[in-house]
C-alpha positions as CSV (number, residue, x, y, z in Angstrom):
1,X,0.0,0.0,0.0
2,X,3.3,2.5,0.8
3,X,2.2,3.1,3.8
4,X,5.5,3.2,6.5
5,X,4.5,4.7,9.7
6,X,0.8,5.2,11.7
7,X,0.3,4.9,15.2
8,X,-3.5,5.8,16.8
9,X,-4.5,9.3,17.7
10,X,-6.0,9.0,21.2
11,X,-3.7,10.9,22.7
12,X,-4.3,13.8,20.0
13,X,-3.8,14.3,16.4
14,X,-0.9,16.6,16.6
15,X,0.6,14.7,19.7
16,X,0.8,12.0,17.2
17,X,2.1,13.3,14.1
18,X,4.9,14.6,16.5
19,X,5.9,11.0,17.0
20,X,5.6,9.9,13.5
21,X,7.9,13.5,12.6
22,X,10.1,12.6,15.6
23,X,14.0,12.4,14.3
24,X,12.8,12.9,11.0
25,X,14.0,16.6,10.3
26,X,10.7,17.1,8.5
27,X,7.5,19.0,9.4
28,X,3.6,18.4,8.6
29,X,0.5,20.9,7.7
30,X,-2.3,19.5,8.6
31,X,-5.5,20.9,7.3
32,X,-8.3,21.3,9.7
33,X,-11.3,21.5,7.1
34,X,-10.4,18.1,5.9
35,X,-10.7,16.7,9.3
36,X,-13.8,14.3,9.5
37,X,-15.1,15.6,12.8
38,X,-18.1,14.0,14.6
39,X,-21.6,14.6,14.2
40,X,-22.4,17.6,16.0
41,X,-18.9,19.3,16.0
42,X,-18.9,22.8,14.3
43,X,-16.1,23.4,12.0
44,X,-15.1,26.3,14.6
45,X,-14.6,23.5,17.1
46,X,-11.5,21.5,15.3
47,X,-9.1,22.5,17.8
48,X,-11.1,19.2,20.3
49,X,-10.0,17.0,17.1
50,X,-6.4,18.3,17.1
51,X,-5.4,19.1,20.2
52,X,-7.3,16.7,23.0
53,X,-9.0,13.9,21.2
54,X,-9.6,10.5,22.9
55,X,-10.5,9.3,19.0
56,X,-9.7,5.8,18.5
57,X,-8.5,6.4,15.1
58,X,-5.4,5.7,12.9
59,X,-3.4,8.4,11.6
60,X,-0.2,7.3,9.1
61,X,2.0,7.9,6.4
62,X,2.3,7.7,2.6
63,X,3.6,8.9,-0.1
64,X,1.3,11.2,-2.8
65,X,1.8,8.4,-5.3
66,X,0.7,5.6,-3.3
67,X,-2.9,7.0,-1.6
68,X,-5.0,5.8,-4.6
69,X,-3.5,2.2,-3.8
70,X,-3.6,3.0,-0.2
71,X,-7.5,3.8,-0.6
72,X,-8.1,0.8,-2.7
73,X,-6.8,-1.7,-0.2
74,X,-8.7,-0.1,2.6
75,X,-12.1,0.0,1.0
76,X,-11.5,-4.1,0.8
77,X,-11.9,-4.3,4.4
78,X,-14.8,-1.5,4.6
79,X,-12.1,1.7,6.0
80,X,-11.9,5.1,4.7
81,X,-8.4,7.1,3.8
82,X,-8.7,10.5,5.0
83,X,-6.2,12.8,3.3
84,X,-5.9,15.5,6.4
85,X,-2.4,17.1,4.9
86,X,1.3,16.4,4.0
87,X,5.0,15.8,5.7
88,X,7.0,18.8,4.2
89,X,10.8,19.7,4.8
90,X,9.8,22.5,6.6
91,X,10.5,21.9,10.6
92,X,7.2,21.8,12.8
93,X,4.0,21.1,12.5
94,X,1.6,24.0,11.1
95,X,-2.6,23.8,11.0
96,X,-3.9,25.3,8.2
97,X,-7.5,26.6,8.3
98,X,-8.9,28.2,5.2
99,X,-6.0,30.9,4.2
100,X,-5.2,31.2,8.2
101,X,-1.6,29.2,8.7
102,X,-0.5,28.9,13.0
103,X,1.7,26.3,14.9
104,X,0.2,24.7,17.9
105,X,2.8,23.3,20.3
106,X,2.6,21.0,23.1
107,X,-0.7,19.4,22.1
108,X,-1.7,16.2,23.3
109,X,-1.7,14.1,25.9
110,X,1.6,12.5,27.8
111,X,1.4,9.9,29.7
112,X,4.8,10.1,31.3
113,X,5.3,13.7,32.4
């Protein structure tokens, strides 16, 4: 499929793209109006699905090329592929929200403080 990293995103979205990014010397943009929030969650409430999420979803990596084939292999087993943004060489991770760009920091929870 090309996928080569995920991990789950219950301690936060950002938290864990941190941990995919770790040691990596590359950065990420995630953009919030792709998110697939919950029923009842206003677009102006992102920041829940981002920062302090207890989702029990999968969040991973891939390159452009592969998602089709990504998408194809998860649809066999009844999953959807969510494109939310894209690992840049650019350090950090950055939200993007319509034309607004900002860095969030320190989002997340750790277990082990």
């Amino acid at each position: 499929t090309g996928i080569r990293v995920g991990g789950d995103i219950s301690d936060g979205l950002h938290r864990e793209v941190e941990r995919l990014l770790d040691g990596t010397r590359l950065g990420a943009t995630i953009d919030v109006e792709r998110l697939p929030l919950a029923q009842g969650l206003s677009r102006k409430e992102w920041a829940l699905a981002v920062k302090d999420s207890e989702d029990f979803e999968l969040v991973c990596a891939a390159p452009a090329a592969r998602v089709a084939a990504a998408r194809r292999v998860l649809e066999r087993i009844k999953l959807p592929l969510t494109v939310v943004g894209e690992i840049d060489a650019r350090p950090g991770i950055r939200l993007r929200n319509g034309s607004r760009m900002e860095r969030l920091q320190g989002a997340g929870y750790e277990h082990f403080r």
